[in-house]
C-alpha positions, 0 to 999 in steps of 0.5 A: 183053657182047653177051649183056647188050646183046641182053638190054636191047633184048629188055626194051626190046621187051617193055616196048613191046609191053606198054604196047601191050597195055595201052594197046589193052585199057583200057576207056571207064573206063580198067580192064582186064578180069580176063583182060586184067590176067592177061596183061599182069601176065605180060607184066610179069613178063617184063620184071622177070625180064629184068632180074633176069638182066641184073644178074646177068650185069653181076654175073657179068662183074665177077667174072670181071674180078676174078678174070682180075687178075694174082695176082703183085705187083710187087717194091715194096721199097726197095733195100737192105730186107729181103724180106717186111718191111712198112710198114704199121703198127697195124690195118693191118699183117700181124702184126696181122691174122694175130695177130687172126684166130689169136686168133678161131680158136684159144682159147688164143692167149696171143701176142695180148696184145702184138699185139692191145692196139693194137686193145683197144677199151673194152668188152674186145673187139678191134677188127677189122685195118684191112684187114678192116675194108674188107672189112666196109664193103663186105659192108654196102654190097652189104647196104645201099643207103643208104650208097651214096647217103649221106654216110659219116663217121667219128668218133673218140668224143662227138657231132659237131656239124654247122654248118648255114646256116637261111637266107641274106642277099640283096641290094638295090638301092641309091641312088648313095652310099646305105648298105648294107643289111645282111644276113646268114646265120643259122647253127644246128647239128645234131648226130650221136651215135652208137648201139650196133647189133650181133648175135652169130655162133655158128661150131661147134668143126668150122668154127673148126678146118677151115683149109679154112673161110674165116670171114672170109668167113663172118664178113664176109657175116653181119655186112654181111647182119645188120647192114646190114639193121638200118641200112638200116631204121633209115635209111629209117624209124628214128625217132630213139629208141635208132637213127638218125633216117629219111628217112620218120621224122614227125620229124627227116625228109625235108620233106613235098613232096606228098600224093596227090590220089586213094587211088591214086598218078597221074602227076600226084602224081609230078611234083609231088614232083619240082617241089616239089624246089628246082631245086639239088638235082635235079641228083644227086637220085634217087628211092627206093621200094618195090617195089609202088610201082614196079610201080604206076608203070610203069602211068602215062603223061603227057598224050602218051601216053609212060610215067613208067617207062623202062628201060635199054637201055645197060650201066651207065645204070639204069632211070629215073623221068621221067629221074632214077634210082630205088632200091628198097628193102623197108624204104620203106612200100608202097602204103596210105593215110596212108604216105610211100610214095616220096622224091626228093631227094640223099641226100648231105644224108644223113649216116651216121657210123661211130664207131670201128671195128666190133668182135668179142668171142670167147665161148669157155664160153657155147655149150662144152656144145654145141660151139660158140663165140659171137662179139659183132660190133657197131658205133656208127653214127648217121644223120640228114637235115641239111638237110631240103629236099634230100629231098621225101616223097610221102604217099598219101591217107587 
């Protein structure tokens, strides 16, 4: 933990000593020589690589810390129940999770049939255990941003439909005994249907039948790596056809907040994007954009000198954009002309709904020439932004 304070405070050094630099070679026309902007891209190279090792020790601290947890479990058994008995049941028991993961490993396991058909979904597959089925929420979470931003659901089958307020009543002053006037709220509805997203996993004879091989580890980082890039694109740019509907999408959106003054994003870009957020939802609002985008912010200061970009000096306080958190992600637009290249808003306007459960299906003779077994993992999953004005989009100048 020390390691990790002494790193922040160093980034923090680094970080001044570079807006120093900057701020002592920018010339009349507010440009850095060739030179100058060599070494201050050092300077800042330094600062991100500082960072990056910081995430990793925080990263590495939480590893340790899980793995320091006691191994034992405490005798949890009602008296007079027999040892090893469960309560648990469905998805969710131990039979069927030993059963399940047999039944992935070995060809002929004829014992799946009256332990798997609680999990038989409609297309033939078996859903995964519910305990698994944790395990791969979290693989796409480390995957994707989005969902920790979002809100999550789960649907049963069919569209859900979602009440919305489009406006609301107000009041008015009135005379002594004078009527009331009247005012009401107009409802409308959205709604979520539900998209088929999936990938297929070839795993060779060797590794099905090594018990050293740990495939529900190997399983779970494939699917939460394959198919939690897949969401996360379709959630920031999906345009609504046959995939979620985006952030950044034309249509289905975020509201448009504000279009660039200049080719080049300013400061004073940035803080109309964040006023032009209704005052409610910038108490939990956070700001998501690429990369490039934040390495051109940390280049931009207010009037009295003081720079947009702050970064953190305290364990589990993030970097901040004129106080408020940011994301990055690879999917949101870079820097070009005509792009929404950054959003602000709260993303919990944003929900995702997970139909069902996430499903495997064993192809045993399609890869049997080349000594490889296929599996089919896929999932029914749709997102869309249900209240438009919780998020603002900044669009650069054509």
């Amino acid at each position: 933990m020390n390691t990790i304070l002494e790193l922040r405070e160093k980034r923090a050094k680094s970080w001044e000593a570079a807006k120093a630099f900057l701020d002592s070679k920018r010339g009349s026309d507010g440009l850095l020589s060739a030179e100058d902007t060599a070494t201050y891209d050092k300077m800042e190279a330094d600062v991100v690589n500082l960072g990056k090792e910081i995430d990793r020790l925080e990263r590495q601290t939480a590893i340790d810390a899980e793995l320091s947890r006691p191994t034992a479990s405490p005798i949890t058994n009602q008296p007079g129940e027999k040892p090893g008995s469960e309560s648990k049941t469905g998805r969710a028991s131990d039979v069927y999770n030993q059963v399940f993961w047999d039944n992935i490993r070995q060809r002929n396991f004829y014992d799946v049939k009256n332990a798997l058909q609680i999990g038989t979904d409609s297309e033939g597959g078996y859903l995964v255990p519910d305990e698994y089925e944790r395990t791969l929420v979290q693989e796409l979470e480390d995957e994707n941003i989005f969902r920790k931003l979002a809100t999550v659901i789960r649907t049963s089958n069919g569209d859900r439909k979602i009440p919305i307020v489009t406006s609301k009543g107000t009041a008015s002053w009135m005379d002594e005994e004078g009527a009331f006037l009247e005012s009401d709220d107009a409802f409308g509805q959205t709604s979520i249907a539900a998209y088929k997203l999936g990938t297929m996993i070839k795993v060779s004879d060797e590794l099905l039948n090594d018990s050293v091989f740990d495939l529900q580890a190997y399983i779970a980082g494939e699917f939460g790596r394959r198919i939690g890039a897949k969401e996360e694109e379709a959630f920031f740019i999906g345009d609504g056809i046959g995939k979620p509907t985006g952030i950044f999408a034309v249509t289905g959106g975020a509201e448009e907040g504000v279009t660039s003054a200049g080719a080049n994003i300013a400061f004073d870009d940035v803080m109309d994007l964040f006023y032009s957020l209704k005052s409610p939802y910038r108490k939990k609002a956070v700001w998501v954009l690429n990369d490039s985008t934040v390495k051109a912010l940390r280049k931009l200061k207010d009037g009295n000198g003081n720079y947009i970009w702050q970064p953190s000096v305290q364990v589990g306080v993030p970097d901040m954009i004129l106080n408020r958190p940011y994301h990055t992600s690879s999917y949101i637009p870079d820097l070009t002309a005509g792009n929404k290249v950054m959003a602000f808003g709260d993303f919990s306007y944003y929900w995702i709904a997970d139909r069902q459960g996430r499903s495997f299906k064993r192809l045993n003779e399609l890869y049997a020439a080349t000594g490889q077994v296929g599996f089919l993992a896929s999932q029914r999953v749709d997102g869309k932004l249900i209240l438009p004005e919780a998020v603002k989009t900044l669009t650069l100048k054509v």
